[in-house]
C-alpha positions as CSV (number, residue, x, y, z in Angstrom):
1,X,182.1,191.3,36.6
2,X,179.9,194.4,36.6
3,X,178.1,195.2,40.0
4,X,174.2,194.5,40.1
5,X,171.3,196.2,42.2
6,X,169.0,194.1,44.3
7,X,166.4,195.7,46.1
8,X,168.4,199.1,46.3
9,X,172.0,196.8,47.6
10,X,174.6,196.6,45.5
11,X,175.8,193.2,44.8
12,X,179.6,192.8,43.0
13,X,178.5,189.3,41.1
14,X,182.2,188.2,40.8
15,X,182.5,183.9,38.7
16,X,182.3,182.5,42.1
17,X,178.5,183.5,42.3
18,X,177.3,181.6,39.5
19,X,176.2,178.1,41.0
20,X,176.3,175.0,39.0
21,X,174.0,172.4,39.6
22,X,174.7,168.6,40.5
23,X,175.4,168.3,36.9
24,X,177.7,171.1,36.5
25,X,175.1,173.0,34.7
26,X,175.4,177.1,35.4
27,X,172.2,178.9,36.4
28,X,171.4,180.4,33.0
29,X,168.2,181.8,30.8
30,X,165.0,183.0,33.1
31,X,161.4,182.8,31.6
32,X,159.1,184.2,33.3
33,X,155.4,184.0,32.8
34,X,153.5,187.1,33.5
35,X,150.1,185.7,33.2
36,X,148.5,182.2,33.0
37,X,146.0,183.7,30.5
38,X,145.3,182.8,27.0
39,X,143.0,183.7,24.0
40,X,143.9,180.4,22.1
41,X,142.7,177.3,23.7
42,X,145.8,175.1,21.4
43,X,145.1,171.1,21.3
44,X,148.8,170.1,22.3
45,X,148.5,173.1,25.4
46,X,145.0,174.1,26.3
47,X,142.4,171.8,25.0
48,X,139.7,172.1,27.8
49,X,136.9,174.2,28.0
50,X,137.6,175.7,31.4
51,X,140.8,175.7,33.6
52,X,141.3,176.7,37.0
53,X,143.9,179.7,37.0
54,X,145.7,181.3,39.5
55,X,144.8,183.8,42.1
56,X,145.0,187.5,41.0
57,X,146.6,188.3,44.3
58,X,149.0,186.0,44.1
59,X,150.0,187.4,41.1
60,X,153.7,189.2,41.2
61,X,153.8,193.1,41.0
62,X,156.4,194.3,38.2
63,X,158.4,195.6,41.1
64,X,158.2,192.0,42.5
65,X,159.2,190.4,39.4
66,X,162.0,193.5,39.0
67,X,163.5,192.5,42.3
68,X,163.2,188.6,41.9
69,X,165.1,189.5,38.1
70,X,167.8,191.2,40.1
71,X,168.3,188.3,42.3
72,X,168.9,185.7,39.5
73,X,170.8,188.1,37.0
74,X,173.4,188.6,40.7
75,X,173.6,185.1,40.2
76,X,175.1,184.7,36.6
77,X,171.2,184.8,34.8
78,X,171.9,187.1,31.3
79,X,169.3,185.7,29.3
80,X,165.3,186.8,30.1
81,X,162.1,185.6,28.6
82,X,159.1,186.6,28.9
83,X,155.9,184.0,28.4
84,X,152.8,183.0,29.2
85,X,150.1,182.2,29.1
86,X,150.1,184.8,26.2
87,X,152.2,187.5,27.9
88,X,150.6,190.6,25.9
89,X,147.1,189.7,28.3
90,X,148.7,191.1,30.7
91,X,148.3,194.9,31.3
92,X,150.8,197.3,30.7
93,X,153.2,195.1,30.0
94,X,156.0,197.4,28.3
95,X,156.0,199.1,32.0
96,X,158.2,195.8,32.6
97,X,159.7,195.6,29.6
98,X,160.8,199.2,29.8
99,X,162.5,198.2,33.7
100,X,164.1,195.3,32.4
101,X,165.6,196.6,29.5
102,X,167.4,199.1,31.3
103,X,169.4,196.7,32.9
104,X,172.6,196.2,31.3
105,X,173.9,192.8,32.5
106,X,170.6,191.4,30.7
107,X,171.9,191.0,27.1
108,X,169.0,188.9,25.7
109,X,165.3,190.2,26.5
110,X,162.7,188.5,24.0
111,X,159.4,187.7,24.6
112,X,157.4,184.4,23.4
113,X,153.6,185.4,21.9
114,X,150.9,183.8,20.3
115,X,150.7,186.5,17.9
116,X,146.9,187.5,18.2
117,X,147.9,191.4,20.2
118,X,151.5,191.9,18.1
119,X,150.1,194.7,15.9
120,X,148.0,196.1,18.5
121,X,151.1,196.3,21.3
122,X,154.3,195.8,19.4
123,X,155.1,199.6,19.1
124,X,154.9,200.6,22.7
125,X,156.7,197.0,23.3
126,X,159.8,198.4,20.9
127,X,159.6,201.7,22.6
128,X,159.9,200.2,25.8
129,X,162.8,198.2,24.4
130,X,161.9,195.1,23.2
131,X,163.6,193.9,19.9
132,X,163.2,190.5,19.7
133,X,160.1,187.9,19.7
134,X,159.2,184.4,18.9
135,X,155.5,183.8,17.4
136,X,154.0,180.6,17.8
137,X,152.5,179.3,14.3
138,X,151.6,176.0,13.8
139,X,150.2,176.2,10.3
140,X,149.6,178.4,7.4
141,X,146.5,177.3,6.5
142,X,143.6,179.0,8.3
143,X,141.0,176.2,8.4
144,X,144.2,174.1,10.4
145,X,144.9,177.5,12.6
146,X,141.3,177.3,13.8
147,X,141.2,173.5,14.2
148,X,144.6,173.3,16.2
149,X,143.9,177.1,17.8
150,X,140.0,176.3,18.6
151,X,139.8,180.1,17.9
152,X,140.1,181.5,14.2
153,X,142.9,184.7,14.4
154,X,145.1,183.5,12.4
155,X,145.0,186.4,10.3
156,X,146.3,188.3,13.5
157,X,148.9,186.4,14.1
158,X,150.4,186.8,10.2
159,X,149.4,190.6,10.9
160,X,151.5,190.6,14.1
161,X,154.9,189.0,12.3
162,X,154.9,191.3,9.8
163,X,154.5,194.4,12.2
164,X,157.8,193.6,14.1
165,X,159.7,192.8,11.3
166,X,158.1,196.7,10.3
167,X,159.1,198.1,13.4
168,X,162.9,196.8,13.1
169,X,162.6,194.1,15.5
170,X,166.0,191.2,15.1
171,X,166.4,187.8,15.9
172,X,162.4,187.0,15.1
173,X,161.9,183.4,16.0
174,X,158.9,181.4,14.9
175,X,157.7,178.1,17.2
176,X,155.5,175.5,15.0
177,X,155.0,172.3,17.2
178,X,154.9,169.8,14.7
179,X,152.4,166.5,15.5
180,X,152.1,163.4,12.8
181,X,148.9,163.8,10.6
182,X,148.0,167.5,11.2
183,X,150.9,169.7,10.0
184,X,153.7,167.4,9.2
185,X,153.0,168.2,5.6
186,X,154.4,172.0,6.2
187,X,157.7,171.9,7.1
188,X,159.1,173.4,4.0
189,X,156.5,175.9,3.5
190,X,157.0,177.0,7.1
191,X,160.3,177.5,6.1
192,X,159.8,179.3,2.8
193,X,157.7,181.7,4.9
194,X,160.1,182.2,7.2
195,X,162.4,183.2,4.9
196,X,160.3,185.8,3.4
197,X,159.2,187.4,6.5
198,X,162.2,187.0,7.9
199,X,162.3,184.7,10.9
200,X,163.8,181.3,11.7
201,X,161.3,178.6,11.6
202,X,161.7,176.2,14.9
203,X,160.0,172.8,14.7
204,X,159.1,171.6,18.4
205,X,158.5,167.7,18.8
206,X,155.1,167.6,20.7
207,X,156.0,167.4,24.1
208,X,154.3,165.2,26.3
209,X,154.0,167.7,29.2
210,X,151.3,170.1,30.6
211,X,147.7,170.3,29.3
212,X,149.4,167.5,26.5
213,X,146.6,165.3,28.0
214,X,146.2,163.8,25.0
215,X,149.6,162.9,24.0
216,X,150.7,159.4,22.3
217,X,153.8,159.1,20.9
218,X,152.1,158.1,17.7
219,X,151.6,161.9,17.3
220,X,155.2,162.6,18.1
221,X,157.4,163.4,14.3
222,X,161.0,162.9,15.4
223,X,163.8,165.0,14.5
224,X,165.4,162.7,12.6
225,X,161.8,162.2,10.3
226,X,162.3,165.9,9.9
227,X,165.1,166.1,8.8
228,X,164.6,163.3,6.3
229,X,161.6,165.0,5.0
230,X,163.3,168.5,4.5
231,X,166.2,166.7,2.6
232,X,164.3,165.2,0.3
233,X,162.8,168.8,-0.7
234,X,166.2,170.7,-0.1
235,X,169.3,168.6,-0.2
236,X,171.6,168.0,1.9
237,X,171.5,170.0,5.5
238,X,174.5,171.2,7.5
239,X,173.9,170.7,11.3
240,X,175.4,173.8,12.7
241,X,177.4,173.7,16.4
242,X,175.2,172.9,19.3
243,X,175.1,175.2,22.1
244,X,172.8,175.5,25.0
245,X,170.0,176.8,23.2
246,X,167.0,174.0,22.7
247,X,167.0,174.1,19.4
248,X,169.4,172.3,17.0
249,X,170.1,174.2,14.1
250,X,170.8,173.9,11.1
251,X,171.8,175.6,7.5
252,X,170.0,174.7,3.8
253,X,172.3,174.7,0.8
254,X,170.9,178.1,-0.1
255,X,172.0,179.6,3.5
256,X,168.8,179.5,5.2
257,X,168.6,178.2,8.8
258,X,166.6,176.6,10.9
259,X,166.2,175.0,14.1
260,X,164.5,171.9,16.0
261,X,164.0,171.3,19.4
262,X,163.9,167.6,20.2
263,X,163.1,166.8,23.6
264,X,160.8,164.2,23.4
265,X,163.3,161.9,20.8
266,X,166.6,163.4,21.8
267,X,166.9,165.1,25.0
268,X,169.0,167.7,25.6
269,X,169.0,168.1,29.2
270,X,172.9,167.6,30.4
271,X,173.5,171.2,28.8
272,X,170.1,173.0,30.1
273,X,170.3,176.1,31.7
274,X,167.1,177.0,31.7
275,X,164.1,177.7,34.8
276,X,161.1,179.2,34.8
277,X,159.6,181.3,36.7
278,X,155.3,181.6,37.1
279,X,153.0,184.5,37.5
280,X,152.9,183.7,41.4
281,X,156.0,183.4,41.9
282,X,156.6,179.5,41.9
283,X,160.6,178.6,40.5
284,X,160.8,175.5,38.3
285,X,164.0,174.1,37.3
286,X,162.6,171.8,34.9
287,X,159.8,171.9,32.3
288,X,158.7,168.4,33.5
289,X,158.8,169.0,37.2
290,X,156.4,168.1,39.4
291,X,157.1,170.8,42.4
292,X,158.7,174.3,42.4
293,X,159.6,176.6,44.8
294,X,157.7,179.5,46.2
295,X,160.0,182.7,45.9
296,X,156.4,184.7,46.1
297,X,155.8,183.9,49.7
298,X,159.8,184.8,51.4
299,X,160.0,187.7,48.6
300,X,156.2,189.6,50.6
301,X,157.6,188.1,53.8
302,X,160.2,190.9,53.5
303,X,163.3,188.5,53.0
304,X,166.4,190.4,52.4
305,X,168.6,190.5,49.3
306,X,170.9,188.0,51.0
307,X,168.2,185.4,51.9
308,X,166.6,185.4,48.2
309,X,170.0,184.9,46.6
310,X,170.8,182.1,49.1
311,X,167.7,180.5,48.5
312,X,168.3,180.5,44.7
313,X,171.8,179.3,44.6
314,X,170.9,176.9,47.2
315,X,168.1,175.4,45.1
316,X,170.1,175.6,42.0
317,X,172.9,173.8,43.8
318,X,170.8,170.5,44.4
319,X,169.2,170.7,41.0
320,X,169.6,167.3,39.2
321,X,166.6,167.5,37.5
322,X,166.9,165.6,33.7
323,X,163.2,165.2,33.2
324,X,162.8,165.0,29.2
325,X,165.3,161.8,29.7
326,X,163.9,160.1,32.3
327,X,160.4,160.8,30.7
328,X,162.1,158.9,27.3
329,X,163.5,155.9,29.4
330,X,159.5,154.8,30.1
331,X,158.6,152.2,28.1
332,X,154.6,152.6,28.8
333,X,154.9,156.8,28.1
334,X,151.6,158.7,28.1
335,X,150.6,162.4,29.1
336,X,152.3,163.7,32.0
337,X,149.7,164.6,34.0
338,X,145.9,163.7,33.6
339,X,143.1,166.0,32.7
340,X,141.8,165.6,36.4
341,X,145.5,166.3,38.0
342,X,145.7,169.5,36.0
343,X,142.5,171.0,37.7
344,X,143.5,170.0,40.7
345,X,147.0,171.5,40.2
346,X,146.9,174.1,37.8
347,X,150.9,174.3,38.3
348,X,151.3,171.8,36.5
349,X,150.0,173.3,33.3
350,X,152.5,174.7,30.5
351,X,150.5,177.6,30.5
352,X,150.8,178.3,33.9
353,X,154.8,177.6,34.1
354,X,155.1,179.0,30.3
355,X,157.0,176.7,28.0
């Protein structure tokens, strides 16, 4: 396999350096979270009125993140995201994207956005190199927007959508988390927008993780009520092959696709690939973990290329981490972490560890 750079070494990443966790599970996608920031304060994320957020020096540098990035891609990682937070608070952020599009053994960079900045940053993002996005959109009403959002942009964000798809931009993704009573009566018109703009339309059961202090499962619309609800309006749907993406995907009798991601009914974690990595520097292997590790504090302590990549593949090899289905076994499931826990522990916030 090609050779890789890390911190100015070059590393010859050969099969043999891809670990596989307990599970047999490769060390795949990155997402990295740039900022624990947000302008929306979403009911199912950030409900509360204040939040304790992370220390700006503790922060990574682009060139931090840059080397950490060389580190995982060595190690088999092809597949980058960048989140939040929203990820377009943080400044000069095509300076990154420009460094990490340059790399060749990344063949996916896409970012995940609220929306609110697109029009105002997505040509200097698609300058830099940035051709693909996922918009989170829960609604298309925008009396709902500012109920769900607590914040009224969702003119913005319909701006935003239709400036990448302007600019050229592929692959547009757009995240609605769907919860019972609210927007369950979109689906189809999500879809129909979708189609027109264009961009996929994924439906995300409402996770009970993060700043999800609220969460009941009576709130939660299953896959499977989806899917009933969309056949009645459509026909019959295709279910298209699984692979290790979240989302299960599927095709209309007119060709239009689209995907959900059920991890709260049907979890997909014996083929997740996927770890996250914060604004600090803190490496989660699983969206429902309860510790990471801190790759900030060896990566300033001046650890060498050899002692980062041992520490990921060494981490990665004890991984047996299936958190959505051990959270689905409990028979008295609530919010993963209180209100209280999240202040006190601000890790533990889907913002924070982006989602």
């Amino acid at each position: 396999m090609a050779d890789q750079s890390v911190n100015g070494d070059v590393v010859d990443k050969t099969e043999s350096d891809v670990p596989l966790d307990r599970l047999g599970r490769p060390l795949g996608d990155l997402r990295i979270s740039v900022t624990d920031r947000c302008n929306l304060r979403c009911r199912y994320c950030m409900p509360e009125a204040e939040y304790t957020w992370l220390p700006r020096a503790d922060l990574l540098t682009f060139k931090e993140i840059d080397v950490l990035v060389d580190v995982f891609v060595s190690l088999g990682v092809d597949k980058i995201r960048l989140t939040g937070g929203e990820p377009l608070l943080r400044r000069d952020l095509p300076d990154l994207v420009e460094v990490l599009a340059q790399k060749s053994a990344v063949r996916d960079l896409a970012m995940t956005t609220n929306g609110v900045l697109l029009v105002k940053h997505a040509q200097a993002l698609a300058n830099a190199g940035l051709r693909r996005v996922t918009v989170s959109l829960d609604t298309l009403r925008p009396e709902r927007f500012k109920t769900l959002a607590q914040r009224d942009h969702h003119q913005e964000v319909l701006d935003g959508i239709a400036e990448v798809s302007a600019l050229g931009f592929v692959g547009t993704k757009i995240d609605t988390v769907v919860m019972r009573g609210t927007n369950d009566d979109e689906l189809g018109n999500l879809i129909e927008f979708g189609r027109s703009v264009p961009a996929e339309v994924r439906f995300i059961e409402y996770m009970d993780v993060g700043g999800a202090s609220g969460w009941n499962s009576d709130l939660v619309v299953s896959k499977a009520e989806m899917l009933r609800s969309l056949t009645d309006r459509y026909g019959a749907i295709e279910p298209l092959v699984r692979t290790a993406a979240p989302a299960s995907r599927f095709r209309l009798p007119d060709g239009a696709t689209f995907g959900i991601v059920s991890s709260t009914t049907e979890p997909f974690c014996s083929s997740c690939n996927r770890s996250r990595l914060t604004a600090d520097g803190m490496w989660y292997r699983c969206l429902y973990a309860l510790r990471g590790t801190n790759l900030r504090e060896p990566l300033r302590s001046n650890a060498s290329r050899e002692e980062l990549r041992s520490l990921v593949a060494g981490t990665w090899r004890a991984r047996a981490d299936q958190g959505a289905v051990i959270r689905s076994r409990k028979k008295d499931r609530g919010a993963l972490a209180s209100a209280e826990e999240l202040k006190a522990d601000p890790h533990l916030e889907m913002h924070t560890r982006g989602g």
